[in-house]
VOGU-3710 file (C-alpha; in Angstrom, 3 decimals, decimal comma):
1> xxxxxxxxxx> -23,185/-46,904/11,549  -21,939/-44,007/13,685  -19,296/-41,580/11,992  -17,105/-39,754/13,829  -17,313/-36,245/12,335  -14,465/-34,984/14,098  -12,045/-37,333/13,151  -13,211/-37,403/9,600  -13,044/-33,637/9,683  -9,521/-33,387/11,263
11> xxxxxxxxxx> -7,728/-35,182/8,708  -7,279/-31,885/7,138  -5,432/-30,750/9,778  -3,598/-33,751/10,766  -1,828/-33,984/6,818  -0,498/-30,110/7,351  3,097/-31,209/6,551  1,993/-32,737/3,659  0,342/-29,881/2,293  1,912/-27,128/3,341
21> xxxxxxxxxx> 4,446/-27,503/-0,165  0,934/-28,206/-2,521  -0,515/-24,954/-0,809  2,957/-22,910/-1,298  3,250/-23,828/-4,532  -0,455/-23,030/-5,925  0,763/-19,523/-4,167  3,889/-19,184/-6,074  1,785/-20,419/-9,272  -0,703/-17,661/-8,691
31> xxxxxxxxxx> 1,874/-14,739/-8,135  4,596/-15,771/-11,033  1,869/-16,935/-13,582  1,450/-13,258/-15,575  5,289/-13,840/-15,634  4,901/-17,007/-17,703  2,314/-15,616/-19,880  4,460/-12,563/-20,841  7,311/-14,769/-21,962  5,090/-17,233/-23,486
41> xxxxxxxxxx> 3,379/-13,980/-25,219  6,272/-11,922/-26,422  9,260/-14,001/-26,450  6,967/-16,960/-28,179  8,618/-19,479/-25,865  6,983/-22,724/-24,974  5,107/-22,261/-21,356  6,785/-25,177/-20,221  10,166/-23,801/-21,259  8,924/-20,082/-20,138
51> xxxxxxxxxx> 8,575/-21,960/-16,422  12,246/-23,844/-16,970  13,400/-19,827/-17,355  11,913/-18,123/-14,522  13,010/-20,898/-11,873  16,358/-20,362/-13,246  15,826/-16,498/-13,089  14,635/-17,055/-9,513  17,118/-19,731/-8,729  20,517/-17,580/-9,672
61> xxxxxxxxxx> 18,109/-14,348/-7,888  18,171/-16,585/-4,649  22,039/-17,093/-5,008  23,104/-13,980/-5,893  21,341/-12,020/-3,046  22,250/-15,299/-0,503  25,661/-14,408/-1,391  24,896/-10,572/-0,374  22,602/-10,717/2,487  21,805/-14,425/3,969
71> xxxxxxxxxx> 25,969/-14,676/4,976  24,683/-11,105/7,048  21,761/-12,076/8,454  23,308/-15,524/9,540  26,371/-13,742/11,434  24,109/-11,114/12,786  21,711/-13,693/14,281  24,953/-15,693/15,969  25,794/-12,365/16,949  22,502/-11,687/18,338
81> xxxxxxxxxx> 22,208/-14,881/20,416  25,352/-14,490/21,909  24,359/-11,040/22,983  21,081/-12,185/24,349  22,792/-15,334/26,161  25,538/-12,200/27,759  22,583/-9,973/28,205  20,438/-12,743/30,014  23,782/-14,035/32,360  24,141/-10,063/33,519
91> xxxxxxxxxx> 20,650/-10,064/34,773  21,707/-12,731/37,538  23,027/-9,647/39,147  20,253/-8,255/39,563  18,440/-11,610/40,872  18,982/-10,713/44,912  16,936/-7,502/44,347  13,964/-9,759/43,839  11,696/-11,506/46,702  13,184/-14,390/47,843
101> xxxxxxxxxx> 10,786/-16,713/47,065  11,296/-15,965/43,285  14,726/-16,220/42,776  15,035/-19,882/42,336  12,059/-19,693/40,223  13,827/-16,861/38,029  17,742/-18,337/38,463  16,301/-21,740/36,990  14,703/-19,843/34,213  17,885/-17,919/33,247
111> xxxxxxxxxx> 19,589/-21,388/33,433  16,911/-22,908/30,951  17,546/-19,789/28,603  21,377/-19,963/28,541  21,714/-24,005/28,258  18,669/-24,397/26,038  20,232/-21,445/23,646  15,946/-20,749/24,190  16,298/-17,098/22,334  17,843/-18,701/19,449
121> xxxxxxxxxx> 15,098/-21,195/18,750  13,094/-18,367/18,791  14,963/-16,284/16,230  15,393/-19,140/14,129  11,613/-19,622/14,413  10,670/-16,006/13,373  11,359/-17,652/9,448  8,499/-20,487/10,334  6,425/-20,210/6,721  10,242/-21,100/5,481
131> xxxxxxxxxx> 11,302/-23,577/7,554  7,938/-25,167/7,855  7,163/-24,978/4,104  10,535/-26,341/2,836  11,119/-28,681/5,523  13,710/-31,246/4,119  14,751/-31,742/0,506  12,056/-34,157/-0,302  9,085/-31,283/0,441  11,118/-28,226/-1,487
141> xxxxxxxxxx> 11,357/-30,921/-4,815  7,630/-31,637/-3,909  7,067/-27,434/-4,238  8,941/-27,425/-7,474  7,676/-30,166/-9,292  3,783/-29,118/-7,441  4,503/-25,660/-8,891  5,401/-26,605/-12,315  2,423/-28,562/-12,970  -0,148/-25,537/-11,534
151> xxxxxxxxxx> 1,920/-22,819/-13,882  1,562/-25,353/-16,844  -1,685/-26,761/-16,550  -3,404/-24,370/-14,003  -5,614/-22,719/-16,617  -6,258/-26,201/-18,035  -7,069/-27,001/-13,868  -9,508/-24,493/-13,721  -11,404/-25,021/-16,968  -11,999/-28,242/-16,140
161> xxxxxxxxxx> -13,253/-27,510/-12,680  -15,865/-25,455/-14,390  -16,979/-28,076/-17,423  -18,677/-29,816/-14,099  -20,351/-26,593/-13,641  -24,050/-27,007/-14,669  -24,141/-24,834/-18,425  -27,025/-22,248/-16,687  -24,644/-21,513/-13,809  -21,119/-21,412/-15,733
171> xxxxxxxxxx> -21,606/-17,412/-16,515  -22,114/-17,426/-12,577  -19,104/-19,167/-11,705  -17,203/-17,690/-14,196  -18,247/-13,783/-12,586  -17,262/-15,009/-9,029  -13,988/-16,509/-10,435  -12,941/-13,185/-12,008  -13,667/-11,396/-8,591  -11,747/-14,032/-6,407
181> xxxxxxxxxx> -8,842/-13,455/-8,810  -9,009/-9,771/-8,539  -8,976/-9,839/-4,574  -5,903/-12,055/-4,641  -4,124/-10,577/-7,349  -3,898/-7,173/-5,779  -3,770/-8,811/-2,143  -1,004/-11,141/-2,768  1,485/-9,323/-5,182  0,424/-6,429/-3,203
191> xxxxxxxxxx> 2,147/-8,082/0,134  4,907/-8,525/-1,733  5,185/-5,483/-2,878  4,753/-4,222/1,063  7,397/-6,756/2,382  10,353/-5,253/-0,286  9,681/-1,942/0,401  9,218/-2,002/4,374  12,870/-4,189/4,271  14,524/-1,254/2,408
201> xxxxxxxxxx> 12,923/1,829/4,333  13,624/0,347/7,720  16,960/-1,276/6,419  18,179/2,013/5,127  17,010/4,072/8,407  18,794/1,635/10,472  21,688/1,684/8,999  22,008/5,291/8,006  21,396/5,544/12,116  24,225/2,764/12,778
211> xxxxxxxxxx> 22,044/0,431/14,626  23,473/-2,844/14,440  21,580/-5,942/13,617  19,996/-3,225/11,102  19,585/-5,944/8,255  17,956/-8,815/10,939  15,242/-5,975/12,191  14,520/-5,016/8,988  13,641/-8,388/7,862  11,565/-9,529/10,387
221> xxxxxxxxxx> 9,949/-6,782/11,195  8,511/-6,729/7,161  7,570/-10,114/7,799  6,029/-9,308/10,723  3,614/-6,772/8,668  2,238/-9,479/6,504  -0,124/-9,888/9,798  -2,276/-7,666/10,513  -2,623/-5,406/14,275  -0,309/-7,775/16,151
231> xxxxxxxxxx> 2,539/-8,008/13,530  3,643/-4,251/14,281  3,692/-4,235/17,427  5,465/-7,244/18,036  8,005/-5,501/15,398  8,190/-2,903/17,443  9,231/-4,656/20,247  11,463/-6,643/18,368  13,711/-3,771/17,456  13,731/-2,211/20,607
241> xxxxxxxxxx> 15,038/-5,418/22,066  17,343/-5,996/20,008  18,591/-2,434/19,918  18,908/-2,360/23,768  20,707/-5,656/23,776  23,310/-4,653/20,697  24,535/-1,937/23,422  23,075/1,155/21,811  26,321/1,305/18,954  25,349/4,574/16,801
251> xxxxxxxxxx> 27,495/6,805/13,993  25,825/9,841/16,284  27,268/8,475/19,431  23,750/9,195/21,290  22,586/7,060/24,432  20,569/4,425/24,224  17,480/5,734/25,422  17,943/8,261/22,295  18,202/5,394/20,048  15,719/3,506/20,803
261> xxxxxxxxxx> 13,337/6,472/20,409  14,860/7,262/16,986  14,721/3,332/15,932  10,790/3,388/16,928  10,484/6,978/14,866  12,075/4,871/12,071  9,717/2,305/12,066  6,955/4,443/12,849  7,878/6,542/9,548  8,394/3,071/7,562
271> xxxxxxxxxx> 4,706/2,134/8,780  3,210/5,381/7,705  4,558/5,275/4,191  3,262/2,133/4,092  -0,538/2,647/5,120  -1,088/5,921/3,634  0,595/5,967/0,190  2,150/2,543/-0,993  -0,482/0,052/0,517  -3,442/2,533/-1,373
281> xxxxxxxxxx> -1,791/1,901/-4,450  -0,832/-1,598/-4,555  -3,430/-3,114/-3,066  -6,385/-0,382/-2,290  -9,272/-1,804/-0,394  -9,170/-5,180/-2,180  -10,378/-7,449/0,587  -12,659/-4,592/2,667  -13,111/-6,447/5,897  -13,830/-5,067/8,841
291> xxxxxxxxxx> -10,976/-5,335/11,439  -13,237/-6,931/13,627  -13,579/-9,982/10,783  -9,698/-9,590/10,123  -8,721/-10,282/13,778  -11,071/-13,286/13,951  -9,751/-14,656/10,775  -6,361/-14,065/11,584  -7,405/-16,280/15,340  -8,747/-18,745/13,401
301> xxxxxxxxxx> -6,655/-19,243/10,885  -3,298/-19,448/13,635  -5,707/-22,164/15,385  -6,287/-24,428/12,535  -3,054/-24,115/10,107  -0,159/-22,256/11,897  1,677/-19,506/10,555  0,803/-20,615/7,247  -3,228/-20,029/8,094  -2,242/-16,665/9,609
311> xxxxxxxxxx> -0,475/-15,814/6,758  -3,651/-16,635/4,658  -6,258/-15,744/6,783  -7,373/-12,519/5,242  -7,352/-13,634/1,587  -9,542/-16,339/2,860  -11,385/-14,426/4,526  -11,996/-12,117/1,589  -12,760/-15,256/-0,631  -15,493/-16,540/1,739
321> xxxxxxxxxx> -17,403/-12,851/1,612  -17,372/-12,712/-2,179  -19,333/-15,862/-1,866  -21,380/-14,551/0,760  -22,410/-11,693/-1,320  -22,851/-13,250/-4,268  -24,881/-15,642/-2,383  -26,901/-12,901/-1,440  -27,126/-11,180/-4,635  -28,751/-14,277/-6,140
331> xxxxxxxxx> -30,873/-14,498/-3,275  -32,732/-10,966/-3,438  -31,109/-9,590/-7,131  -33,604/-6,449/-6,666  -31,892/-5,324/-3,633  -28,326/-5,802/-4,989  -29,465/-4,092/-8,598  -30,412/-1,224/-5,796  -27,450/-0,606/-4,389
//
């Protein structure tokens, strides 16, 4: 019998819209359980009713703030596409400047960009973890009902994982447990942490400068931190774009080269505070991967799941060396005791 390895091994991969809500949810389960234990603690609450309170604390959260921001962001990204379609028409102007044997080449682009509305598929896909995660109704019920059962019974999950644990190597897998959890509790809640703080410095320097679109850049461009090297940058340019497209509007009533320069300052600034003082505290060298291993993961991970496995890549990748070095602390103890 021959088996094909490949095929066997891509199932995985092939059943990503099926588990994209399972994986979400174990990730919501992780961040919000200390939530559920501290009202199943000190308000003596049931944990199954502690978990009926915090989606409804989340829930009403989620409408409240849609009612404040997502109405913005919504009217500033029709606003923005608009602009960009305008923006992208006034460059056929500027077509017969080019060789001639690139202008239909360019003129059929521009036509593919206005008719296909291409920019604002590509706005609309800057939010793919969302709209990939929660894709229909059927997959967000799937997250809620997935998430319920890992905040009730997770514990119970993992204690049963580890009765199958030989008895001379439970102490063992109960040591690398505890340091898996610390990795991801500072890494994940510290991301969090990172993206509500990098949407209010840059949303607040934005605005204060009178950039429009100041709420849409602010959001992306903290979601573009979660990933690491490349998610700046591409920030970067994000702003300027949309800056330079927005017509340079300002309180100060500078020029537009001006602005831009201040509106990369402000994000420069934003990015600073982050590295040096609030990423130190809330998440300190948890993971303590070389870039190197952090670009590679971050590859890998965009290869095999998406935005989802960039998005996960360096907890992952900070899972798999805590088993590597415990590995190798069984291996040769002496050396480890050493150090």
């Amino acid at each position: 019998l021959s088996i094909d390895i490949n095929n066997n091994f891509s199932i995985l991969f092939i059943e990503k819209e099926i588990l994209g809500p399972f994986i979400v949810a174990m990730i919501f389960a992780y961040i919000f359980n200390p939530l559920i234990n501290l009202f199943a603690k000190y308000l003596k609450l049931p944990r199954s009713l502690s978990i009926l309170l915090v989606y409804i604390v989340l829930i009403g959260t989620t409408i409240f703030m849609g009612n404040l921001f997502i109405k913005s962001v919504f009217s500033e990204a029709d606003n923005i596409v608009k602009n960009i379609n305008s923006f992208t028409i006034g460059l056929r102007g500027n077509v017969d400047n080019l060789p001639a044997w690139s202008r239909p080449y360019i003129n059929d682009y521009l036509d593919a960009v206005v008719k296909n509305n291409v920019f604002g598929g590509l706005f609309l896909s800057s939010f793919p973890f969302v709209t990939q995660a929660f894709s229909g109704i059927f997959s967000f019920f799937i997250f809620l009902f997935a998430a319920f059962l890992f905040l009730k019974d997770g514990k119970r999950m993992v204690d049963s994982i580890i009765d199958y644990v030989p008895e001379e190597y439970r102490e063992d897998a109960d040591i690398l447990l505890k340091r898996i959890n610390w990795v991801l509790n500072r890494y994940l809640r510290g991301q969090l942490i990172i993206v509500f703080s990098m949407v209010t410095m840059i949303f607040l320097g934005l605005y204060l400068l009178g950039v429009k679109y100041a709420l849409t850049i602010a959001i992306i461009a903290a979601i573009l931190e979660l990933v690491p090297f490349m998610g700046p940058l591409i920030a970067s340019v994000f702003a300027v774009f949309l800056t330079a497209i927005s017509g340079g509007d300002s309180i100060f009533q500078i020029g537009l080269p001006q602005l831009i320069l201040l509106v990369l300052l402000v994000t420069f600034i934003a990015r600073q505070i982050q590295d040096y003082i609030i990423a130190p505290v809330v998440i300190g060298k948890a993971t303590n991967l070389h870039p190197l291993v952090i670009l590679f993961s971050i590859l890998a991970g965009g290869q095999i799941y998406g935005i989802l496995g960039v998005l996960l890549a360096v907890p992952t990748a900070a899972i798999i060396k805590i088993l590597l070095e415990f590995s190798l602390e069984k291996v040769s103890p002496k050396k480890s005791s050493a150090k």
